[in-house]
Steps between C-alpha positions, in 0.01 A plus 500: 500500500239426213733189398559374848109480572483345168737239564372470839104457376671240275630315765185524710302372205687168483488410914133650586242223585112597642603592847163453610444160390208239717686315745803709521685638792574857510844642621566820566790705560686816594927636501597591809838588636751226359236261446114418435217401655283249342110433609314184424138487611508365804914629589724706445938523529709766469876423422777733579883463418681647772869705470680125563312405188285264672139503483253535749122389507187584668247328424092430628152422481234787308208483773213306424292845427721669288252600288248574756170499448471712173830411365317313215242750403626715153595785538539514865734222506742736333553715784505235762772280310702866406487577890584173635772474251671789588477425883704204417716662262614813798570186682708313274677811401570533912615177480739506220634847613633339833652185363698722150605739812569243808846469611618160782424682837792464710491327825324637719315770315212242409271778715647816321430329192146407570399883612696625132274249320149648650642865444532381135154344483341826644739702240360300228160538620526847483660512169255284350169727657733825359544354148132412481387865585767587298404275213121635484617832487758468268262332248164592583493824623789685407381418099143594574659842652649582146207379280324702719741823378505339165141560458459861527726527181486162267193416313466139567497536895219676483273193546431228758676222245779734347559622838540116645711434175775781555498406848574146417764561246678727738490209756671268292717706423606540843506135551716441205760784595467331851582185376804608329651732774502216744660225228819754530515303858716221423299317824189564346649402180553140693150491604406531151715203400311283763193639369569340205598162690184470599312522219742263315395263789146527511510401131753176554179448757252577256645304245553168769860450451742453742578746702870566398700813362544304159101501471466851666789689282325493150191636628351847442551785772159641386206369671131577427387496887786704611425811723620715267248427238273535779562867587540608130094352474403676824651837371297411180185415677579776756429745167121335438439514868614871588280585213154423681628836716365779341807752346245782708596344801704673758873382505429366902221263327730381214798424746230315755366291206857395422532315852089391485557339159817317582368189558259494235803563276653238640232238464446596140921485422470125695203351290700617164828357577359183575265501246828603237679225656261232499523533128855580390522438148165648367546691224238733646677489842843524449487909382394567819792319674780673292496878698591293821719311395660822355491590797680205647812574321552814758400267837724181345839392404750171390523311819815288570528184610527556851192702503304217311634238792367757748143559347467113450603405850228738592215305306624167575474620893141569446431217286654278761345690777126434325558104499577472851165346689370791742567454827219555742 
């Protein structure tokens, strides 16, 4: 593992520019089922390949607000960009779960088919609110319930920070062991692969070259914006944060801080990354980007060809999309 992240750092090293650059346009990204979605400022497109092996597109317009009216204040803007992102992340993942699961309705059944595809939207819905509750649980609260046993018996939990510090070792713990359980999935395994499509892509954007596979296939997998460098600095910050609760407090007051605090975290987590980012290849800055991109080695793998095609169809949608004159 230690010489794959080295050789992987390596290969970062050479293909990193400043992300964050004046002038430059932003792209964002996300794996979903069998393909990625890819977000400019102003649009977005998700591409999908579909069981025939042909791949399908949906692709529009951000609104004009998407920001809204604090989405450029620090630290707030965090939240509102994390919250809007994952609203359009559920629905790209709706989207790409139909298309890698549609079959040709037979003649006739057009209707039948129709009424299956809202059941599956309201299934997903319902998965996706369950995994959230699920996910806070699982890595907020179920942690702070063991630090909280811890305490009475190790030394070090005994205080507000040493108390915040167990509990945020023990949650990325749980989020590594997570991690690894579900990359036993050989479709999550896939996902992975197109994880690391995108981020090959966003640099062949970053770097303005062409977008083909022969510009996309050399890049690195690792990516300094990624979401999972995000989390691993929100469980980090999450430690500093927790610690303004007293360790006296009663265990209802420390699990009510960890939802009241969440977007704090959040904005804090969002002004590093892009901070981080906007300067790649400080000296000073880089140590901090090496943990995620650790981490990225669990959340990423090799993609193949046809997953590059896929990822760059998906960009070159919303690239194509953004130079179209608005139609009012």
């Amino acid at each position: 593992m230690i010489d794959g992240f080295a050789g992987a750092l390596r290969r970062w090293s050479r293909c990193t520019l400043p992300l964050l650059a004046e002038g430059s346009v932003l792209v964002g990204g996300q794996a979903v089922i069998e393909g990625v979605l890819m977000r400019l400022p102003q649009t977005y497109a998700v591409a999908v390949r579909d069981p025939n092996g042909d791949v399908k597109i949906k692709k529009e317009r951000l609104p004009e607000t998407a920001k809204g009216k604090f989405g450029n204040l620090p630290l707030v803007r965090g939240s509102v960009i994390l919250f809007k992102a994952m609203m359009l992340g559920i629905s790209a993942l709706n989207f790409s779960a139909e298309v890698a699961m549609e079959d040709e309705p037979a003649e006739g059944k057009t209707r039948e088919a129709d009424k299956s595809g809202a059941a599956f939207s309201w299934a997903m819905a319902f998965t996706v609110i369950v995994s959230l509750v699920l996910g806070v649980a699982i890595f907020f609260y179920v942690p702070l319930l063991l630090t909280q046993i811890l305490s009475k018996y190790v030394a070090v939990a005994q205080h507000s920070f040493g108390f915040n510090l167990v509990d945020g070792a023990i949650r990325i713990v749980f989020f590594i062991v997570y991690i690894l359980a579900i990359s036993l999935m050989k479709d999550i395994r896939r996902v992975f692969a197109y994880h690391g499509a995108e981020h090959k892509v966003v640099y062949t954007w970053e770097a303005k070259e062409a977008l083909t596979v022969e510009n996309a296939r050399n890049k690195s997998t690792l990516h300094p914006r990624c979401g999972t460098s995000f989390l691993l600095f929100v469980m980090v910050v999450s430690i500093l944060v927790f610690s303004l609760v007293p360790h006296s407090y009663p265990f209802w007051a420390k699990a009510a801080a960890r939802l009241v605090f969440l977007p704090l975290i959040a904005g804090i987590s969002y002004e590093i990354i892009r901070f981080t980012a906007k300067f790649p290849k400080s000296p000073f800055i880089r140590p901090l980007m090496w943990p995620g991109l650790a981490f990225q080695l669990l959340t990423t793998r090799q993609p193949d060809d046809t997953m590059l095609e896929v990822a760059l169809r998906a960009l070159a949608e919303a690239r194509d999309l953004a130079a179209e004159p608005l139609v009012t």
